[in-house]
N, C-alpha and C positions, 0 to 999 in steps of 0.2 A: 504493500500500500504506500508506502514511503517512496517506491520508485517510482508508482503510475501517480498516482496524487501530486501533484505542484504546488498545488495549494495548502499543502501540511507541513510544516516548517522542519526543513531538513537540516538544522547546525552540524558544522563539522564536528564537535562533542559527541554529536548524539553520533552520528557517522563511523566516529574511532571506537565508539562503544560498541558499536555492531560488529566492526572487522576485529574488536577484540575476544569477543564473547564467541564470535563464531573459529578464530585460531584457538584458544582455551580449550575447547570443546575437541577440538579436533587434535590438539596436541594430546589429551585425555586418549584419544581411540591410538595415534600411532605410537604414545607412549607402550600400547599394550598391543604392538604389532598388528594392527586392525587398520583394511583400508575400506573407508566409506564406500569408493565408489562412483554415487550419484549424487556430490553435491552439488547442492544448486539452490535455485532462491526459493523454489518451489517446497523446497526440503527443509526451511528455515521459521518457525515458528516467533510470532513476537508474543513475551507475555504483557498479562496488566501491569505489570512496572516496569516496562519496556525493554526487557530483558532479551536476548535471540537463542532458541535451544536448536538444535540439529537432530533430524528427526530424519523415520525412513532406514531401517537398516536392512533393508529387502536383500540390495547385494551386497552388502558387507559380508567381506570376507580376511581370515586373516593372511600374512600376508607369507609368502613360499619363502622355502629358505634352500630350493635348490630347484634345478632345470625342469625334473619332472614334475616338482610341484608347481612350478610355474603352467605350466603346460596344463595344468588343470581349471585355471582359472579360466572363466569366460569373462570375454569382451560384453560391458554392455555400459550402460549410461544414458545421457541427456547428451546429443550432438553438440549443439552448443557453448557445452561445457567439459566434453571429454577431450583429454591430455591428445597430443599429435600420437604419443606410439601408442595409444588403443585405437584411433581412427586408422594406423597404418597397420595394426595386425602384429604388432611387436607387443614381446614382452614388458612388464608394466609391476610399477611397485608404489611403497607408501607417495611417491614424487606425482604421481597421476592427480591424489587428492591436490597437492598444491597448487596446480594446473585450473582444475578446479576454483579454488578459492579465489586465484586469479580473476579468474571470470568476474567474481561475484564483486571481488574488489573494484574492478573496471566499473562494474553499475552501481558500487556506492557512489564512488568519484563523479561517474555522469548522469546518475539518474537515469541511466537508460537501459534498458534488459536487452541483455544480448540474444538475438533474432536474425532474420534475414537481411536485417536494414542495420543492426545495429552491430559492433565488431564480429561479422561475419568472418570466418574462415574457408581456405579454401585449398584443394589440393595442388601442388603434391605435399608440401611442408606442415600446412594445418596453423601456420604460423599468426600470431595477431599484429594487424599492423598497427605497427606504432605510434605513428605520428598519428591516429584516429584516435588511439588513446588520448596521449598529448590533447588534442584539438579538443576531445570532445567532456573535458574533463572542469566541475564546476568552478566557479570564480571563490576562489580564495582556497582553491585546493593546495597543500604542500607539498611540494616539489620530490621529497621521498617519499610519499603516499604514492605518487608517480611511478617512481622507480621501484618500489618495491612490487608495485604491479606486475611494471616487467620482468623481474628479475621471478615471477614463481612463475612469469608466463615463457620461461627460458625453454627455447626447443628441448636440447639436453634436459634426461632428467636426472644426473647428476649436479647439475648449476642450480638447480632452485634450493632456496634455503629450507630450511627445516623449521619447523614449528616453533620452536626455541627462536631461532633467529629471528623469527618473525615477527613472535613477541614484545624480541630485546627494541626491535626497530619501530614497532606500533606503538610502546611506551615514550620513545624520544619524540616520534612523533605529536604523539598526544599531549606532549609537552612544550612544544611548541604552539599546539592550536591552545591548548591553556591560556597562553601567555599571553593571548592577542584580549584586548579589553570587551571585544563583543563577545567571547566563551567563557569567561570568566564566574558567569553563574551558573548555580548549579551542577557543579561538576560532575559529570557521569561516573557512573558505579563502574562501569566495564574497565575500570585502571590497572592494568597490573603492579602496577605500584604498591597496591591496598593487598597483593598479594605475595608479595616477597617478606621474604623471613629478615627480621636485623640481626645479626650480630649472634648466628646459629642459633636465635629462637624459633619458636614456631610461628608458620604463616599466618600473618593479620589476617581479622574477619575482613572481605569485603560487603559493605553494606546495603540492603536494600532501599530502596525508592521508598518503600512505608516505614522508613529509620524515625521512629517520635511520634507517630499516629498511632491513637488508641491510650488512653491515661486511666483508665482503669483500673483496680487489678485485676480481673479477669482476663484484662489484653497484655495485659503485664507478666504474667503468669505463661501465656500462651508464647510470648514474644521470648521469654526464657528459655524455654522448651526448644523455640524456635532457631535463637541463637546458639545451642549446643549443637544443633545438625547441621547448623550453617558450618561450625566451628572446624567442625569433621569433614564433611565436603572439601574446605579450603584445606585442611589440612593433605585430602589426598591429593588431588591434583595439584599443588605444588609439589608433594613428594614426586607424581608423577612426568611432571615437567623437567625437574631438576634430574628425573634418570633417562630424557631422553638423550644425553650424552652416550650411553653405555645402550643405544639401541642395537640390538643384531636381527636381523629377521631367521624366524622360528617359526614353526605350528606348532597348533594346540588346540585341543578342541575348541571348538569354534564358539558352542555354546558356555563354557566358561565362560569368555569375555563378552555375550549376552546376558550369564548372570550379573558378572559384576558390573556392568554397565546400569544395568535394572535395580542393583541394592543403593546405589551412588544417586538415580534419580529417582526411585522409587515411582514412577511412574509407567505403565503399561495401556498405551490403548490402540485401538484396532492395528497389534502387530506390528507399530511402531514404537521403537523404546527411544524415547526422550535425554538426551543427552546435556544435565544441570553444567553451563559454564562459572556459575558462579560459586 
């Protein structure tokens, strides 16, 4: 709705807060050798406190850790948003989703959904052009918002960065549009900042949009309760972040990391499990 709508006020805040909530999330699934697949905007859920979850784990699959298991994977996806070596019939790994995210990054920047008219691809490379990026990208976008686009939309899927990097660059980012005196309020929750650990303590809660609503004790009470599973959440995916250094691709069963995905968001419905960034 944020992309088709013009008339719903799109700040770059809220913008860093989507491409962070939906890396977080996704750094969660390749922490655990899990590749999405099919992400896309379709796939992307906003909640009541304007949160983005990642939804849709139809093809998720984890991720081969040799020739044959390669070999097992099928090709499938959203056109639009699928990596060049799944459109060319090549082997494909956790770097396909950041191809992906790519995409999605491209239609925070311009508002515009990628389609026939809008960075279309085309054979034989599958490559996005550039300078449409460049062009078509909103007034007051920052100039590494730009480039980070390109760089997860790198033919190679060796050159795209990794979910961690992604992060390290959407925080400097975000701190920049910070700074500018029109972003200034309201700071969006989606910071990774809110979730880095000081000084080998444990990872800060980040906070929700209803932080001080409800005076109660009844809401007080609830909000307690509330804050202990927030507490834990933050707690894993930062452990989970912090070990994507030490990733190797492996199997496993597959429905493991459906369970665990399901205990983290505690949420299940029509066969899509709901992936908590926060």
């Amino acid at each position: 709705m944020y992309i088709h709508d013009k008339h719903k006020p799109f700040p770059w805040r809220l913008r860093l807060s989507f491409a962070i909530d939906i890396a977080r999330a996704l750094a969660y699934l390749h922490a655990r050798k899990c590749i999405h697949r099919d992400l896309k905007g379709e796939n992307l859920l906003v909640t009541s406190n304007g949160r983005l979850k990642i939804t849709d784990f139809g093809f998720a699959r984890i991720a081969a850790r040799n020739e044959d298991e390669s070999k097992r994977l099928t090709f499938c996806g959203t056109d639009s948003y699928m990596s060049p070596e799944i459109l060319l019939g090549n082997e494909f790994d956790l770097p396909t989703d950041i191809f992906s995210l790519g995409i999605i990054l491209c239609e925070i920047a311009a508002r515009k959904l990628a389609d026939d008219y809008h960075f279309k691809r085309a054979a034989p490379m599958f490559g996005i052009d550039i300078e449409e990026v460049k062009r078509r990208a909103s007034p007051g976008c920052p100039g590494a918002f730009i480039e980070l686009c390109l760089d997860c939309l790198a033919l190679e899927p060796a050159a795209r960065p990794t979910t961690r990097v992604i992060l390290d660059r959407l925080r400097e980012i975000e701190a920049q549009v910070l700074s500018r005196p029109s972003e200034t309020d309201d700071m969006h929750v989606g910071s990774v900042k809110f979730m880095m650990s000081s000084k080998g303590g444990r990872a800060l809660r980040i906070p929700s949009f209803n932080m001080g609503r409800g005076k109660n004790k009844g809401t007080e009470d609830k909000a307690k309760s509330s804050d202990g599973e927030n507490t834990s959440s933050d707690d894993e995916l930062a452990e989970a972040i912090m070990g994507l250094n030490g990733v190797h691709l492996g199997i496993s069963d597959f429905r493991n990391i459906t369970a665990t995905l399901g205990r983290s968001s505690g949420y299940f419905a029509y066969q899509k499990i709901i992936v908590y960034s926060t």
